[in-house]
N, C-alpha and C positions, 0 to 999 in steps of 0.2 A: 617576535622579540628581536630578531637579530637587523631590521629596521630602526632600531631605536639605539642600537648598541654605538657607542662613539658620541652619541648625543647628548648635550646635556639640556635637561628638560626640568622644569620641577615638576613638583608631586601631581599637580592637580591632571597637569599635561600629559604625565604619564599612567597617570588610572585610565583616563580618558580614552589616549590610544590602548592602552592592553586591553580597555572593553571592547570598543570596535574592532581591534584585530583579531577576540575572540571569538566576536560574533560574525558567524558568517550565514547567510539568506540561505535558505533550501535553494537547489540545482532546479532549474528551469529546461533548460537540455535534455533530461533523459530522467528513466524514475526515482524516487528518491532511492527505494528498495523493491526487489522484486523476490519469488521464491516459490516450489512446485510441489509438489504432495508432500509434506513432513510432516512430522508430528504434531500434536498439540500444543505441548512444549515451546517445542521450539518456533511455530506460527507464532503465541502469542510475545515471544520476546523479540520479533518483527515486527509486530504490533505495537509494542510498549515504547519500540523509539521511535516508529513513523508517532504514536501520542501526543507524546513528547514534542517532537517537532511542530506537530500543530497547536498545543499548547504554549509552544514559546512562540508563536505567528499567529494568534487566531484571528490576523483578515486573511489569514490565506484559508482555498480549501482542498478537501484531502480527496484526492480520485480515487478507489481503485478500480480497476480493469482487472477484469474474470477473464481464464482462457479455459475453455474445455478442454480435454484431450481426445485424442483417436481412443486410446485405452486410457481405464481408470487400474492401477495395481494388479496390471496383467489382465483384465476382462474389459467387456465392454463396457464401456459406461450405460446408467441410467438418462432417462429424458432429466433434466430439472436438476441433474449432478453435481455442477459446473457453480449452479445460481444457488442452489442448496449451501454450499459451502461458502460462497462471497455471501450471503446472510447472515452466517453463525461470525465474519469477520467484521461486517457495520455492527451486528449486535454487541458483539465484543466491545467493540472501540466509541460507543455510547452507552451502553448498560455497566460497562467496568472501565473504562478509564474517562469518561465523563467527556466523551467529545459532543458538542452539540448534531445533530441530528443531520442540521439544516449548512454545516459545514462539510460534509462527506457528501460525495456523490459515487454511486455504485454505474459503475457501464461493462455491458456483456461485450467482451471484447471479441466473440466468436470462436475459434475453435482453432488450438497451435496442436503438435505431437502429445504432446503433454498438457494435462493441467498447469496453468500457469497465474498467479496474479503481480500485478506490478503497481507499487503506490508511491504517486505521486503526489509532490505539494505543488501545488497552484496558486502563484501569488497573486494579490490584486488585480484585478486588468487583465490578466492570461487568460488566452481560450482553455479549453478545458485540451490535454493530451488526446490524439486518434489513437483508435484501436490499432489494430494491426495484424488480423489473421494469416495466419499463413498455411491451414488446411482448409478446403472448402465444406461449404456444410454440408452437399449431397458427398460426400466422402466417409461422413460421419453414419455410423453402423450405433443401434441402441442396440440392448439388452430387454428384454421386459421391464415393466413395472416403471415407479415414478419416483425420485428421490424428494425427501421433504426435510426441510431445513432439519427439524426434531432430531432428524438419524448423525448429523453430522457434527452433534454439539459435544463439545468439549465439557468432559466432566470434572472438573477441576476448580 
């Protein structure tokens, strides 16, 4: 607004500009949002505005990038941990907030200190964002057994 302040415009002119200066494009630059083991809760209200976002853009589409971690809440992680969890977050974001399917693309981003996911809008024309591991994979120590999306769903 403070563009506009000293101006005189009429009405039409200034709906006009207050809507384009309200609307601004998702960041190309860097993720829209990112965030590492929390709660259910709170995943999904990270969830609800990355949505959001791609509902008020839907030619854009929506990345996210999975990071395993060295440890999962102090133990070692399972095989499948890491992919297990970015499942239960595409399911979310097409089973409950109606994002199309074919708009979301999931990429295993490889393996940081922590579990990490980071989401990104992708506008028309954009390459899709590179991963970015910063642990290597013969670094990464399993646990037994195998994680399966099932164990990781939010019951809510």
């Amino acid at each position: 607004m403070n563009l506009l302040r000293g101006l005189k415009v009429g009405p039409l002119v200034f709906a006009f500009a207050v809507g384009v200066a309200g609307w601004t494009p998702p960041p190309t630059s860097g993720p829209f949002d990112s965030f590492g083991d929390i709660n259910c809760e709170d995943e999904m209200a990270h969830l609800d505005n990355f949505a959001v976002s791609l509902q008020n853009w839907p030619q854009a589409r929506g990345a996210i990038i999975f990071y395993g971690g060295k440890t999962f809440r102090g133990k070692l992680p399972r095989l499948g941990e890491a992919a297990a969890r970015a499942a239960r977050i595409q399911s979310y974001l097409v089973k409950r907030r109606g994002i199309p399917a074919n708009q979301l693309i999931v990429i295993d981003g490889g393996y940081h200190k922590e579990f990490q996911v980071q989401l990104w809008i992708v506008p028309p024309g954009a390459g899709l964002p590179l991963r970015e591991p910063t642990v290597p994979t013969q670094e990464i120590k399993f646990r037994k057994g195998k994680a399966t999306p099932r164990e990781y769903r939010c019951e809510i």
